[in-house]
Every structure is written in C-alpha cells, then in structure tokens.
N, C-alpha and C positions, 0 to 999 in steps of 0.2 A: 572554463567549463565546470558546472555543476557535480560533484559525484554522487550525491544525493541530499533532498532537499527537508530531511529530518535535521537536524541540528538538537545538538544541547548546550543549553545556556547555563555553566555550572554554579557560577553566582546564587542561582535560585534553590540548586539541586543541595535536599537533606539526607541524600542518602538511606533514603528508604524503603528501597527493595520492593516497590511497588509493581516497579516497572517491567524488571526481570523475568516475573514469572507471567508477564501476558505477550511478549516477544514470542511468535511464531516461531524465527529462525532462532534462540538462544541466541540474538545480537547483542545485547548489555547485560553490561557487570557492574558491580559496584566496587570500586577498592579507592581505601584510604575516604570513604565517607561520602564519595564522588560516583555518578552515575558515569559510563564511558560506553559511548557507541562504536563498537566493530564493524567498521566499514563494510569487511567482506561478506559480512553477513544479514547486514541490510538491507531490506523489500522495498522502505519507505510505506511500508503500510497504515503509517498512522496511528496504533494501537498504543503507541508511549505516550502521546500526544496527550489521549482522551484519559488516560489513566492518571498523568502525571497530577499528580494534589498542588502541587506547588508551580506548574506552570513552567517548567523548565527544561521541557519538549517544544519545539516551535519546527512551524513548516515553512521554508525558507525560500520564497515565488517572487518573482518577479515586483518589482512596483510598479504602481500603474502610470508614475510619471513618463515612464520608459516608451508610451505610445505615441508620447508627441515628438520621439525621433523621426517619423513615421509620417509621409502626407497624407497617406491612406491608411486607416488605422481600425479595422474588421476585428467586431468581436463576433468570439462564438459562445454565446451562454450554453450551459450544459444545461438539460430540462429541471434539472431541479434546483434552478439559481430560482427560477420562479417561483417555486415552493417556500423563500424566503419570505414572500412580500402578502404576507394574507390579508394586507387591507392595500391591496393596489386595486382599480377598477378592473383589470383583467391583464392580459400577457401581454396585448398590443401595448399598456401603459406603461409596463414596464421596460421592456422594449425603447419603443419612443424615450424614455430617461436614460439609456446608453447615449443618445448623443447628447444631450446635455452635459454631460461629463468628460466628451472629448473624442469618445467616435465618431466614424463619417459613413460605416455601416456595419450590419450585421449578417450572422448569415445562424439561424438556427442550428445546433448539432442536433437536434432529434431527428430530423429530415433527413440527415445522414443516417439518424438509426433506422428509419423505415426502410432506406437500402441495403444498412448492412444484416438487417434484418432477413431480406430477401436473397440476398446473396448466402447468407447460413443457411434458410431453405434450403435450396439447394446444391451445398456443400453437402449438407447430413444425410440426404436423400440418394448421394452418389457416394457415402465414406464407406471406409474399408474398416477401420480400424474405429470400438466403440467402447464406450461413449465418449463421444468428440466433448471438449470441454471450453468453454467460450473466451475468448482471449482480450475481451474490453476491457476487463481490468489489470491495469498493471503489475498490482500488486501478487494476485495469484498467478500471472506466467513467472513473475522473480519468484514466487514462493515453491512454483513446481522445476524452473530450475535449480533450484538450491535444494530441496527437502525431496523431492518425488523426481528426480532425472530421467526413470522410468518410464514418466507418463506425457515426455515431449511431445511425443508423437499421436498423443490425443489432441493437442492443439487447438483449436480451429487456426488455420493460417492467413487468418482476414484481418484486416486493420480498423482498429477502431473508430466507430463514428465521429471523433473529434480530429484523426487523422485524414480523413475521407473530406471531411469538409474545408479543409485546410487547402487542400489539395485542389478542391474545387475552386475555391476562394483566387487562389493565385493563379489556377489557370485564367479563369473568364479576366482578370485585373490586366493578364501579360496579353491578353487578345487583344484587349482594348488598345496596346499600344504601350501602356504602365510600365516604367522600369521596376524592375524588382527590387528593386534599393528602395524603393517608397511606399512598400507594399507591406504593412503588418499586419499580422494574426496572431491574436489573441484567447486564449481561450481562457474560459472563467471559471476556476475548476473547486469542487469539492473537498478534493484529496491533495497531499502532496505527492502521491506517487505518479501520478498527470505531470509533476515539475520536474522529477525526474526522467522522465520517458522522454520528453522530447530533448534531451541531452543523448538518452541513451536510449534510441525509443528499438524494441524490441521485433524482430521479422524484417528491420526495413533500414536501408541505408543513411538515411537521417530524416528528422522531422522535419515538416512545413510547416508548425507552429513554431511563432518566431519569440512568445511567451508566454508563462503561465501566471494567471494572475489568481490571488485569494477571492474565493467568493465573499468573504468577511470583509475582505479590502475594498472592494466595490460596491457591496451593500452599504458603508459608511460613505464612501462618494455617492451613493445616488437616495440613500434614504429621505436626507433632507431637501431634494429638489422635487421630489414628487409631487408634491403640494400644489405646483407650479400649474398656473389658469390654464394657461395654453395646451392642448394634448397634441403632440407629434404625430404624425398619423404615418403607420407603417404598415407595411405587408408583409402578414404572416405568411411561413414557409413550411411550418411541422404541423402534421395532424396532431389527435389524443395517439394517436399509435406511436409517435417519436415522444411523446410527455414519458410514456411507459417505462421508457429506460431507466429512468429514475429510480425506479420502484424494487423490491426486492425478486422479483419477476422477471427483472431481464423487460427486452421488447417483441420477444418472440411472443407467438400465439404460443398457448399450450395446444390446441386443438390440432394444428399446423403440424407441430410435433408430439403426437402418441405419447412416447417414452420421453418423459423432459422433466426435469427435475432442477428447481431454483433454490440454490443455498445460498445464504449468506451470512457474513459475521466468520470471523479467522479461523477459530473455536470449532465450528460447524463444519465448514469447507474443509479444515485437518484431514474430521474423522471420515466425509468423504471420499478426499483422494486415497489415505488408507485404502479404504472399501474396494476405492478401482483398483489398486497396486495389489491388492488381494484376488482379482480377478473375481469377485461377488455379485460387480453392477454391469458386469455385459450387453443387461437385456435391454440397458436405458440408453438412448439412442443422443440423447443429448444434457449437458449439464452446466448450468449458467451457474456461475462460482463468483459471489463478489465477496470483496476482502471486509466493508465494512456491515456492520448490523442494521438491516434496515431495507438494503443499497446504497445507492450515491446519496441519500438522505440522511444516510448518519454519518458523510464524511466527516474528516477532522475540520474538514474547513470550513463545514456549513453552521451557519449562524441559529437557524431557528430548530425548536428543537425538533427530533425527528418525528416525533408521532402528529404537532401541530403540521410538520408538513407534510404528511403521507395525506391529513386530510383537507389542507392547501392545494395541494397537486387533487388530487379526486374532483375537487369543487370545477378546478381549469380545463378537469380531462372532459367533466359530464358538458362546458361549454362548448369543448370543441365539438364533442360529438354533436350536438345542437343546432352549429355551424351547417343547415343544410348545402346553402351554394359555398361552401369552400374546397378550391379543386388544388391539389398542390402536383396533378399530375405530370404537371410540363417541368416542373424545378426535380420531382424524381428521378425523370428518365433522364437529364442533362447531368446529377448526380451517377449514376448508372453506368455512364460513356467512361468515368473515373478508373482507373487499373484501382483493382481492389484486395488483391491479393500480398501475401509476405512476399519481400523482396529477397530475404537469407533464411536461412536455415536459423532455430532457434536452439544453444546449444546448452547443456548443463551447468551450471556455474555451482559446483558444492561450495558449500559452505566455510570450509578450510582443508588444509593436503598437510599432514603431518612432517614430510621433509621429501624435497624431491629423489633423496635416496631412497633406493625399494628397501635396502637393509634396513639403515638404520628407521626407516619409518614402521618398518615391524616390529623393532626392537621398542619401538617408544607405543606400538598398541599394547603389548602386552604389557608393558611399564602399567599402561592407562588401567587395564584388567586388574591388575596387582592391585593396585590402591583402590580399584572400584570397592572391592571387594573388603579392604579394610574402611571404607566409609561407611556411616550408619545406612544410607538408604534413603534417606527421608525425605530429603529434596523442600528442608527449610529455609534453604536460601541467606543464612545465616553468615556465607561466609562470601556472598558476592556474586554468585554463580546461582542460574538458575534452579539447575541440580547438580547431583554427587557426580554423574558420571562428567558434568561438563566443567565440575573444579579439578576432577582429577585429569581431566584434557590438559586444562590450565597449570597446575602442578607441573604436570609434565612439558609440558612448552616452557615452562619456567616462566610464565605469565603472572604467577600467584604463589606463596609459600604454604606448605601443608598446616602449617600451626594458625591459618585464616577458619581452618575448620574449628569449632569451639569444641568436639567432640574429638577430634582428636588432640587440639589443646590439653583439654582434658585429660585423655588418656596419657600426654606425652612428660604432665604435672605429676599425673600419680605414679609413674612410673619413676620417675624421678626421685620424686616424695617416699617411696619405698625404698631407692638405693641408698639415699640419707637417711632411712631410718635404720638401715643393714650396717651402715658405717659407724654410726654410733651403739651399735651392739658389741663393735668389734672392741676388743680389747688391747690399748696400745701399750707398749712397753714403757716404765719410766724408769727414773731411778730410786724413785719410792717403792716400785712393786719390785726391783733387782735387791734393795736394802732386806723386806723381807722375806725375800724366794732364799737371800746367804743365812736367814737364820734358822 
C-alpha cells in the first residue's frame, strides 16, 4: 500500500531550499544538503513538484501497463485530461484514442460532477453549519485535517465525482454478470493527491478505483496514435456543465448558490480557511477550495500549460453547449440511484504530538518557546526548516542541532572568540615572573 504518492528522488536534489518555504504543511527540511519529506505531514498536494528546479519531486501513480491485468479495463478521464489535446478534432476523438491504447471503455468523470453537483445543491440548501467547504479535492480536506481541525465539520460529506463514477462503473459491470476480479477502473488524474486517496480515500471505507494513472503517462501513449484515419465513434456522457470542473470555479452554478466563493492555488485557500476559523466568512454559504492554481488545470500532473488549457477547455465547453440534440438525462439519473454520501466520519490528523506524555510534552513547548525566542525571527530558511519557530520544534525533537542556525552559529563563535580573547588577557604565572617578583 501506497502512503503517499509525492516521492523524492535525492540523486537529483541540490539542496536548495526551494521547496521548504512553498509546503503548506511545513512537511520538508533540508539537512545535510538533502531535501526530506515528513511523512506525517504530507497532503500530497503537489506544490514540491512544480517548484522543484531540479526535478526531484515526482508523483508516484500507477503505470498504465497495470490495466492489462484487467479483462475489463474502464477509464475515467477527469475533464481537463481533454484540455491537454488542443489540436484533437473534438472530445469524442480523444475519447475514441483510449481504446487504442488498451481500454475496452470509458465512462466520463464530469457526468459524475453534474450529480455531484446536484447533490451539493441540496446539501447547502439544508446545512446547518457555514460555509460548508467542498471536499473534491483531496488535498484541501488532508490540508484542513492537519492545519484547520477546527473546520471538519465544514466538510461537505460527499464523495467526489471520480469516486461516484467508480462506483457506478462496477456496479452496472457486476449486474451484467462480471466478476469483480476482471473489472478495472482507472482514473486519469491531474494530481498526485487522486494517487493517494484511493489508498487512503478520505469519508469512505475504501476506494473503487482500482488505479491512478498520470495524465502525462497517457498523453505520451496516446499522442502519437491520434493521427490514426479511422475515428472510433463514441457516446458522450458529460455536458459543458461536468467540463466545468476542471476550472477554477468548481462545477457549481454560482447563480444556484448566492454566497459561493471559488479559491484556488494553496497560498490563497490558507488565507481563506484562516478567515473561516476567524469566524469573518459566515455569510458565505459555500466555498470551493482547490489546492492547485488554476484548478485541476494546473495540476502537477497536467502536461499542457495552464492558461493554453483554460482556453482548450472553453473552445470544448462552447461545443457542447452547441450540441442542441444531446441528452445525457438517462446516464444522470442511473448516476443518482449511486449512495453518494461519506461513509465515516473525517477526523483530525495534526500534523505532529510532541510526546505522548502530557508532562513531558509541556516541558518540550516551553523548551520550543525558549529558543523561539532566542532565534532571529526571520524565517530564511537557512538552516533547513521552513521557519524559526519550526527549527526550534526540530531542535527540540532533537531532529536538528542548534549550530544548523547560522545566526546562532554565529553567536555561539563570538561568544567563544571573546572567552579566548579573556584568556589570553589572563596573566599566567612562570618562573620567569617568580625570578622577578624575588627581586
């Protein structure tokens, strides 16, 4: 099993502190010249990924040879794999190129978001507790488990549209008769933190997705078959209304929801939940939070860059709309009949617990206090640690030694450098000054 699908490759890593300070949760350090990921404290959000200069972040998914274990082997493209491909003839063509490459079918995730769409209507419409905060991205429920515990219970308690379709997938495959041993599902995802989930998928007892596959990995199997005379001929399943997901918007209507507010990128969503945990954003009734800049369009995983596909996606969204006779009404409501809700409770995961003793775990805050307090402040990142208060965490865990700080190096030289300059002031006895002192 998977524990998360961020990896570091340290061969590559130069040690330089890039990384550090764009980690949401303060998960990497740098010591001994080497980047190091803290398990406990990883989102899998992707942000080392895009930062790393050198390339020695990598998102760790599934390979796509792993489908041909599979007699049945069901992709779910997530809407903005399409966004990749701006000289494809349209979405059926790209579509129709999954089976050239070894699927036997598909089942759209956007389709799933115009349900799970509908089913948030009416979550928000009946919530108690505001602003409800939307739970398709992975990355922001680990980021509000870990950083914001507070704001669980904002939630939305709904499964996202790649798990909905999963779900769908296997049921209609096991009616038919299907063993479940022969049944893959696939999903093509953006992000690694999709590669994570369905190991660890969050609200629900375990995933129906049986892999996650790199959207980069699949666009290099299927780029160079497109070409191909023959066009496949498929039936779409998503309006433009499931394309929308993709976008930094979310797939809700804004109109649907009055108070609605779509953030994205790590940075931004922060100062938001702040905001909530401040009790400030009451009046806003709902709040789509995705971890990457853009949305699913700036994942780490996506190939093209974001803004060529934001207007990729626009060109595919204004054909569907165009699409007068396309009716996807019979494939919603068979979507719909799907239990859609969290199966468990979603529960705090901080970040790190100082020592299971209550004692000595107080004795080691104030420890932390003490040296805060003697560090400069400055949070240069100098010594490995994102900032002062999180080397002095380390210090004290005995994770890191205090002389990693340069400034107290520093201090700890001149301090030094001053008793050796007291010591040679001193005047020691010989027997050259006893010969004089008897005369």
């Amino acid at each position: 099993m998977h524990s998360h699908s961020v990896r570091l490759e340290q061969e590559k890593c130069i040690g330089c502190t890039d990384c550090i300070k764009r980690c949401p949760t303060e998960a990497i350090r740098v010591r001994g010249s080497k980047a190091k990921i803290i398990q406990e404290r990883c989102i899998d959000c992707g942000n080392c990924i895009r930062i790393c200069r050198n390339g020695a972040k990598k998102a760790v998914t599934d390979e796509i040879s792993i489908i041909h274990q599979y007699k049945y082997r069901i992709a779910l493209p997530a809407p903005s794999f399409y966004a990749q491909f701006p000289k494809a003839k349209n979405i059926e063509h790209i579509l129709g190129t999954l089976y050239r490459i070894g699927f036997t079918d598909f089942l759209e995730v956007g389709c799933a978001g115009e349900v799970i769409a509908k089913h948030t209507y009416e979550y928000v419409e009946n919530a108690k507790v505001f602003p409800v905060i939307s739970s398709s991205c992975p990355a922001i429920v680990r980021l509000i488990q870990r950083r914001f515990p507070s704001l669980i219970q904002h939630v939305l308690p709904i499964m996202s549209p790649m798990e909905l379709a999963a779900r769908y997938v296997k049921k209609e495959y096991l009616q038919k008769g299907i063993k479940e041993e022969e049944i893959g599902v696939f999903f093509i995802s953006p992000c690694p933190a999709k590669a994570t989930d369905i190991h660890r998928p969050k609200g629900l007892k375990k995933s129906y997705v049986d892999g996650v596959l790199s959207m980069q990995d699949i666009y290099k199997s299927m780029i160079h078959k497109m070409n191909h005379e023959e066009i496949i001929p498929v039936k779409r399943q998503s309006s433009y209304k499931g394309l929308s997901w993709a976008t930094r918007n979310g797939g809700l209507d804004e109109n649907t929801i009055k108070s609605h507010i779509a953030v994205d990128g790590m940075e931004s969503v922060i100062g938001i939940l702040e905001k909530i945990e401040d009790g400030t954003l009451s009046n806003i009734k709902y709040i789509e939070a995705l971890a990457c800049t853009g949305g699913c369009l700036g994942g780490a995983l996506a190939l093209e860059n974001p803004f060529v596909s934001r207007y990729t996606l626009k060109k595919w969204i204004e054909e569907d709309i165009a699409k007068e006779d396309f009716d996807n009404t019979g494939m919603l409501q068979a979507l719909s009949e799907i239990p859609y809700g969290f199966e468990k409770n979603i529960t705090p995961r901080p970040v790190f617990s100082l020592d299971n003793d209550m004692e000595k775990a107080l004795q080691m805050m104030e420890s932390i206090e003490v040296l805060y307090e003697a560090l400069p402040k400055i949070d240069c990142g100098s010594c490995g640690a994102p900032t002062c208060r999180c080397f002095a965490e380390d210090v004290v865990r005995h994770d890191a030694n205090i002389e990693e700080c340069v400034f107290m190096l520093r201090k700890k030289i001149k301090d030094l450098s001053e008793v050796m300059h007291n010591l040679t002031q001193t005047v020691i006895p010989t027997d050259h000054n006893k010969e004089r002192g008897d005369e």
